[in-house]
C-alpha positions in Angstrom: 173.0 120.9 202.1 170.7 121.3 205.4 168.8 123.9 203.2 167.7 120.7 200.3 167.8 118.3 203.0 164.9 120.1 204.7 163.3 120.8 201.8 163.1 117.4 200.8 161.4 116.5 203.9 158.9 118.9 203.7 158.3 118.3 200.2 157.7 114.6 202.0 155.5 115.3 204.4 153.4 117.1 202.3 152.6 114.6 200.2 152.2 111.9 203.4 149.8 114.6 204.6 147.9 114.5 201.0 145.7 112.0 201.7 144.6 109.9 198.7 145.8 112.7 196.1 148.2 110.8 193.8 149.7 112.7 191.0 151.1 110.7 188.0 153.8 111.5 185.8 151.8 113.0 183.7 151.0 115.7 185.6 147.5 114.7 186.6 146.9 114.8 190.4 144.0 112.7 191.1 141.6 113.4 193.5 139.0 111.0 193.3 139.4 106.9 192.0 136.6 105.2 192.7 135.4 105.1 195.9 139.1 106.7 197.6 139.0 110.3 197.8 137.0 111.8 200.3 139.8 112.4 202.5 140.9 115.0 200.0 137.8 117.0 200.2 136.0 118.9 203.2 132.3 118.5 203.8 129.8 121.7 203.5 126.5 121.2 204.2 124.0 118.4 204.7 124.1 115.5 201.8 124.6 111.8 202.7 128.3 111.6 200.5 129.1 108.1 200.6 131.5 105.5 198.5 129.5 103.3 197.1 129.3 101.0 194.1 132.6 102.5 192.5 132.2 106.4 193.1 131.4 108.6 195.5 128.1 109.8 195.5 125.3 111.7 197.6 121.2 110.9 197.3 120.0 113.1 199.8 120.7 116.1 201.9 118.9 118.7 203.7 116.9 121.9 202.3 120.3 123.6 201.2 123.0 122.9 198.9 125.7 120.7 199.7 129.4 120.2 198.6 132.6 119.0 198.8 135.2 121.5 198.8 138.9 120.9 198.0 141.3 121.2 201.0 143.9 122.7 197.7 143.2 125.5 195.8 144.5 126.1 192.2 144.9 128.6 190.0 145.5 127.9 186.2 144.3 124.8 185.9 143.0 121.8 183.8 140.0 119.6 185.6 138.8 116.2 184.2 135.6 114.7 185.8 133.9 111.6 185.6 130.4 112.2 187.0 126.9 110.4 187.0 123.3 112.3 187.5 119.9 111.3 187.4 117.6 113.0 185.2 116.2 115.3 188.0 120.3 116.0 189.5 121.1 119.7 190.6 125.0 119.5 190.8 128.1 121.3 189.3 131.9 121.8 189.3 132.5 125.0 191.1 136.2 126.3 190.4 137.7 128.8 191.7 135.7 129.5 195.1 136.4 132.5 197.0 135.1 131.7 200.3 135.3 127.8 201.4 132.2 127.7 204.1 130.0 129.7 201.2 130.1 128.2 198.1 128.0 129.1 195.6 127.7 130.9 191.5 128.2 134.3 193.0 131.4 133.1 194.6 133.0 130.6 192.0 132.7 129.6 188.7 129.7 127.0 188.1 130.0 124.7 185.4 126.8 123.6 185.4 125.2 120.1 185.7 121.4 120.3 186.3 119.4 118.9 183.0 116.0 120.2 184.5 117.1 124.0 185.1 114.1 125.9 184.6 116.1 128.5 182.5 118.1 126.6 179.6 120.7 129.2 178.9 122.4 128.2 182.0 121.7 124.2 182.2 124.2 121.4 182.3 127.3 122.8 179.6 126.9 126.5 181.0 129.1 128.5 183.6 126.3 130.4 185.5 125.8 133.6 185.2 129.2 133.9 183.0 128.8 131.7 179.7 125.2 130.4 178.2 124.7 126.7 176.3 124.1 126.9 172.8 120.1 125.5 173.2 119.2 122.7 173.1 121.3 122.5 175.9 122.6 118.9 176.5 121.4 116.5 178.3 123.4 114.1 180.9 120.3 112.6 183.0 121.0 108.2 183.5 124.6 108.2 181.7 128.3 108.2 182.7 129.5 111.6 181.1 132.8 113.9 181.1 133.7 117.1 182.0 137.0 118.8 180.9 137.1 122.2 182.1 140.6 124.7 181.9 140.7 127.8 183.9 144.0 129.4 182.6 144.2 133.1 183.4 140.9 134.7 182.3 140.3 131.7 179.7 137.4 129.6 181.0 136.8 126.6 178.9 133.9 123.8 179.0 134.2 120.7 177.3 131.1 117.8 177.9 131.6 114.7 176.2 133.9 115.5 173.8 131.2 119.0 172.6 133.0 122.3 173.7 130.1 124.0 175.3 132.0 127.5 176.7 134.8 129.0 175.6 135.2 132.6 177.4 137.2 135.3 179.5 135.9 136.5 182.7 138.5 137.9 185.3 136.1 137.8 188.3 138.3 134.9 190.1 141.6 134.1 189.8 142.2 131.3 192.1 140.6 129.3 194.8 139.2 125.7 195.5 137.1 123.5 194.0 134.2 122.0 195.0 131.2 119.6 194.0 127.8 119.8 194.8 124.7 118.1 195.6 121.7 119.8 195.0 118.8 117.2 194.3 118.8 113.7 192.7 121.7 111.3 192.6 125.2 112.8 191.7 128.4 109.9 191.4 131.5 111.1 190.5 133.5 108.1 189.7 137.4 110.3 188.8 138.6 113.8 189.5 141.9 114.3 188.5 143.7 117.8 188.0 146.8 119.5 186.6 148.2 123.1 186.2 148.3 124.1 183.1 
């Protein structure tokens, strides 16, 4: 009885310790609503995150990339995001990151958003340097869009808007945490919610 009593009340502080991250009964956890959620993330490099107008968002940073990193990592996993980028946006969903201080596509899975990439193959719809775009590569620049990504095992799947864009097995990283960036442009993300799969 100690054995489930103590249990339970680390299973309680755990969750008091979470921060925003709600999970439903659905499985989803969510770990940005709106404006909440920053608390659940930890800040790597020099971008002006903010919530503001019903997301968080970032306009500006320094000469380097900038992201927020989950304090969680997962494994097999499905991701849902709700993001917003200007035309001229650098950004992506990095999964799977191996080293939290040095994010980047060497070190995690990129699902790409960045309309205005100078080489197509890997735009906005690709993992970089693992999975091209069929061309034209889509286009996400002014408009609320969605991103529903599944890591399970060495299956890596992209799904924008409804359009599966990658679907393909890579065993470079197995597990790690997530993280969104800010390269250039505006970037909102407005719901991030995940789930193991």
């Amino acid at each position: 009885m100690k054995v489930n009593a103590g249990r339970l009340a680390a299973a309680a502080l755990a969750v008091s310790l979470a921060g925003c991250a709600t999970q439903s009964n659905t499985g989803w956890t969510t770990l940005i609503d709106g404006t909440r959620g920053l608390d659940n993330f930890t800040r790597v490099g020099d971008a002006n995150w903010s919530a503001t107008d019903g997301a968080i968002q970032a306009t500006a940073g320094g000469k380097d990339n900038a992201y927020l990193v989950s304090k969680d990592s997962y494994g097999n996993f499905t991701i849902r995001v709700e993001f917003w980028a200007s035309d001229d946006a650098n950004s992506g969903v990095f999964l799977r990151c191996q080293n939290r201080s040095d994010v980047g596509d060497e070190t995690c899975y990129e699902a790409n958003i960045f309309d205005q990439r100078p080489d197509q193959t890997h735009a906005t719809g690709a993992i970089v340097k693992v999975a091209a775009v069929a061309q034209p590569a889509p286009k996400v620049g002014g408009k609320w869009s969605v991103y529903e990504i599944t890591a399970n095992g060495p299956q890596l799947t992209v799904v924008l808007n409804g359009m599966k864009t990658v679907d393909v097995r890579d065993t470079k990283f197995a597990s790690g945490p997530i993280a969104l960036q800010w390269g250039r442009g505006t970037i909102k993300f407005r719901k991030v919610e995940i789930k193991p799969v």
